[in-house]
N, C-alpha and C positions, 0 to 999 in steps of 0.2 A: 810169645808176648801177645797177649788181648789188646784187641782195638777197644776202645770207648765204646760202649752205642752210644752216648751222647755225642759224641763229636761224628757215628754217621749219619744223627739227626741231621744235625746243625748242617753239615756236609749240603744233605739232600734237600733240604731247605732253602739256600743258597742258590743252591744251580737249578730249583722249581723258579725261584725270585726272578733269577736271572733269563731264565729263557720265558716266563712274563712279558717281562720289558723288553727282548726284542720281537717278541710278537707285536707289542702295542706298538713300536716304534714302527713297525713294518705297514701298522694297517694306518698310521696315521702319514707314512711316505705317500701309501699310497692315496689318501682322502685329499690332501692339502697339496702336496708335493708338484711341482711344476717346474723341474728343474732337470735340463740332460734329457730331455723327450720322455720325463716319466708323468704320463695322463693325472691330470688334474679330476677335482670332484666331480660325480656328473651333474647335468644342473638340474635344480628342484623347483619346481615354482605350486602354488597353490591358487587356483579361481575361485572364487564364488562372483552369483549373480544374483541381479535385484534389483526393485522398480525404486526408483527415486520420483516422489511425487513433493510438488511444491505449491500450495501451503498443506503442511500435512500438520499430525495430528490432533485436534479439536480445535474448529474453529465457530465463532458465531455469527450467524448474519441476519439482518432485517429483511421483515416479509416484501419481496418485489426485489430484491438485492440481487445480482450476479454475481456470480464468484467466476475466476480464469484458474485451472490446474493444468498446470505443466508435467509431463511425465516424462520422462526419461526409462531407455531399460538400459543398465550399467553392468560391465564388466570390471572386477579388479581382478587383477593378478599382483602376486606378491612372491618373493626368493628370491635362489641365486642362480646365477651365472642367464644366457640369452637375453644380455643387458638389464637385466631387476636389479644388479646388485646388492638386494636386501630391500628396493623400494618397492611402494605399491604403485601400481599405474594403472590409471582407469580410463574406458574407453567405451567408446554409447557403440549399441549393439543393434544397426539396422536387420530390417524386414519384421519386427517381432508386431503381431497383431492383440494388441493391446484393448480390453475392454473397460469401459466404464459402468457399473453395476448399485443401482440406487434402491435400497430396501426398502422403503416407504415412498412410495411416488405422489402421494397425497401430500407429505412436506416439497418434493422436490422433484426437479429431474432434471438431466445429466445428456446435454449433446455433443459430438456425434455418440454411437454406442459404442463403435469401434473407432481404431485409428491403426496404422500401421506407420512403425517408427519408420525415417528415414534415413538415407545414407548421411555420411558423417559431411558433405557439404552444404545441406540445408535441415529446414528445421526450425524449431526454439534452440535458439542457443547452439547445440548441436546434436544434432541426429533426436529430436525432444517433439511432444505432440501435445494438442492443447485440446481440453475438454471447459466446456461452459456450465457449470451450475446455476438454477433458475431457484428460489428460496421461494416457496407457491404460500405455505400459513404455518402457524406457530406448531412449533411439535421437532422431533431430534429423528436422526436418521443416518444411516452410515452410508458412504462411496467406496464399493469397492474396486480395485483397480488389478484386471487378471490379466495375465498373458493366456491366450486362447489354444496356445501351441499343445496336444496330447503330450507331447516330451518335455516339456519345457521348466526348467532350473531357476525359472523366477517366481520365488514365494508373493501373493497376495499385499497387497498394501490396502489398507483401511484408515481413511478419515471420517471422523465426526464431527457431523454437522448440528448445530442448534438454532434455529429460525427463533426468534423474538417479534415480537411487535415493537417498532423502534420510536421514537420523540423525537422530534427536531429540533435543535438551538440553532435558530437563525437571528446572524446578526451581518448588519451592513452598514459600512461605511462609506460616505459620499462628502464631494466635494464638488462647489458650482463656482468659478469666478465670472462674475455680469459684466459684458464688457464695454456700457455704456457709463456716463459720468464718473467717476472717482474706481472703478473696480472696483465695490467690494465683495467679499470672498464668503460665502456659506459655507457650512460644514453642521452634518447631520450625521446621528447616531440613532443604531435601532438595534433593539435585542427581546426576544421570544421567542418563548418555546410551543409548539403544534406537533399532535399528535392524529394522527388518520386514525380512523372508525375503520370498523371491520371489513368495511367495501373500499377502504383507502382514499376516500374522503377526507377534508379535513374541516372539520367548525372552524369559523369566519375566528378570528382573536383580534381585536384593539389591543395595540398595544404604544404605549410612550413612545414619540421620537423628541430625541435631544438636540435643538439647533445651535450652532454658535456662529455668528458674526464678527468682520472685520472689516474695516475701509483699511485703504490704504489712507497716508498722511502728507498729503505734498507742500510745500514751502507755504507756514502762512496760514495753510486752512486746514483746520484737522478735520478728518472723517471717521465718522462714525457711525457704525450699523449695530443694530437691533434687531432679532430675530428670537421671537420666545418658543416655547416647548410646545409640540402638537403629537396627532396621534398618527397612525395607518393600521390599515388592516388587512391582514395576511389570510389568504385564501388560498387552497391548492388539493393535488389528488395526487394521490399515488397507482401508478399503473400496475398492479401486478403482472400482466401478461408480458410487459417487454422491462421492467424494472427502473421504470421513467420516474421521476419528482416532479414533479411542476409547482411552483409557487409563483403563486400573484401579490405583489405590495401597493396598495391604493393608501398616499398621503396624502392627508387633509391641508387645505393650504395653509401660507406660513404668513399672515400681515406681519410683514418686515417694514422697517423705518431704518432711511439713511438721513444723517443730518449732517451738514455740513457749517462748519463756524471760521469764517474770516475776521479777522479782527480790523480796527479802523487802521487801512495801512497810511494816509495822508492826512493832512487837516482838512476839514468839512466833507469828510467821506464817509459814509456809516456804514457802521460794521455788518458783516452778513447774517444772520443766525433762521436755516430754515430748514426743516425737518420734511423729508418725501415721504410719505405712504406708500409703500407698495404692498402687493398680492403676490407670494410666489411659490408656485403650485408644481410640485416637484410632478412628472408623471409615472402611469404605474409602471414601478422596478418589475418585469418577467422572465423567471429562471426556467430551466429545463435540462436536468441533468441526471447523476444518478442515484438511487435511492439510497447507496451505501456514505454518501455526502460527497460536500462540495466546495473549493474553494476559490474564486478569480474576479479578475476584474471586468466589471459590464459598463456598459456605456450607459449613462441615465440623464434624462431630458429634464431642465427647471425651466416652466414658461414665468419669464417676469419682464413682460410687453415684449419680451422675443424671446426666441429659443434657447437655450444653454446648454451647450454639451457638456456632461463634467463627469467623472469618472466615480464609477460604486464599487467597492469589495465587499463583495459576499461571501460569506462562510457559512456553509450548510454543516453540520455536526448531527448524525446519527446516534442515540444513546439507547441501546437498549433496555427497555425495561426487563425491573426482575422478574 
């Protein structure tokens, strides 16, 4: 009697199928398996390295501006098993001698040259080193950021830099309360824009300030101040060499009027009604900060027959031009 050949196909087929599958089963006891002392998978992890630089990619600044760049050199590691469990973990990588490298030193230039990263307890942040950019005149120019090591596994970092001639919106906010008869309260507004000359100069600009007045109102006799619109003029330089602002504000005085109106409080008593002239001569507001702008509160002096301390917000706004 003849056998099939098709059924010792199918036969040999079968038991190729079968001894497949406990191979696979075999090689996956042993990948995963950790069970009865049988060795688990070996573990795998993957490094790379690389400079983290903070502010990176293109940034712009005004001529006399500093910029601060933080550098970091970073390790990740990623896989399994040596506690990664599949995460990545990253960790700053002391001793690495880090340079800062400025293509156009006519836009700009870049202190210290070098730095060498620090151990993981000090630092920026941690284990991080700080480079200063100087923004010299208008024109673009790249930073680039190497590790100096012959061996060494950390790729290059490049920012772009673009130096502008920058405008200023300065505007300031003050307030004086006089602390003789009735207090009443001033308040002035200013806003202009100044642009420095190529030496960082700036033309003198008149520009509007906006006063407004108040009395207080006590039982009986109302108060009331007058204080109309005048002007100042804003003068200043900008330092290129250390990246200084300086602005000077000279206000023109303010002939203010307080009146005061009592009415007839008794019979045969006459009413009050008499209006003060004053002069009140706010003195000049002097900043000194940095060219990239500015924003705080300064102390600022109104002479009206005595001194007045009263409080200015200044807000410097850098705008570069296109």
């Amino acid at each position: 009697m003849k056998t099939s050949p098709h059924k010792n196909i199918v036969s040999v087929q079968w038991w190729t199928l079968s001894l497949r599958g406990l191979v696979l089963m075999a090689l996956m006891t042993s990948l995963f398996a950790n069970i009865g002392g049988v060795e688990a998978a070996p573990n795998m992890a993957w490094t790379s390295t690389w400079l983290r630089v903070t502010p990176s990619g293109s940034i712009t600044l005004c001529e006399g501006e500093k910029k601060v760049f933080q550098v970091w050199a970073v390790q990740s590691e990623w896989g399994w098993g040596g506690g990664l469990a599949g995460q990545i973990v990253e960790s700053y990588m002391a001793g690495q001698l880090v340079a800062a490298i400025v293509d156009n030193s006519q836009v700009g230039s870049i202190a210290p040259a070098t730095q060498v990263t620090p151990g993981a307890a000090s630092g920026i942040g941690t284990g991080g080193v700080q480079f200063v950019f100087k923004a010299k005149q208008i024109g673009r120019t790249e930073i680039t950021f190497s590790d100096l090591a012959p061996s060494s596994t950390l790729p290059d970092e490049t920012v772009s830099v673009e130096v502008k001639r920058c405008k200023y919106r300065v505007v300031v906010f003050s307030t004086w309360t006089i602390p003789d008869g009735f207090k009443p309260r001033m308040f002035s507004v200013l806003g202009a824009d100044v642009e420095p000359d190529a030496t960082g100069a700036f033309a003198p600009v008149v520009t509007p300030v906006e006063n407004f007045a108040r009395g207080l109102t006590p039982f009986a006799c109302p108060v009331s101040m007058q204080a109309p619109d005048t002007e100042a003029t804003i003068t200043g330089q900008l330092d290129m060499s250390n990246g200084t602002l300086s602005l000077a504000i000279d206000y023109d005085p303010v002939p203010a009027t307080v009146r005061v109106t009592c009415p007839e409080v008794a019979p045969g008593v006459s009413p009050i009604d008499e209006g003060e002239p004053r002069v009140l001569i706010p003195e000049r507001l002097a900043f000194s900060g940095p060219a990239g702008g500015y924003s705080g509160n300064l102390p600022h002096i109104l002479d009206a027959y005595m001194s007045v301390t009263g409080l200015s917000t200044l807000v410097v706004l850098a705008e570069p031009q296109p």
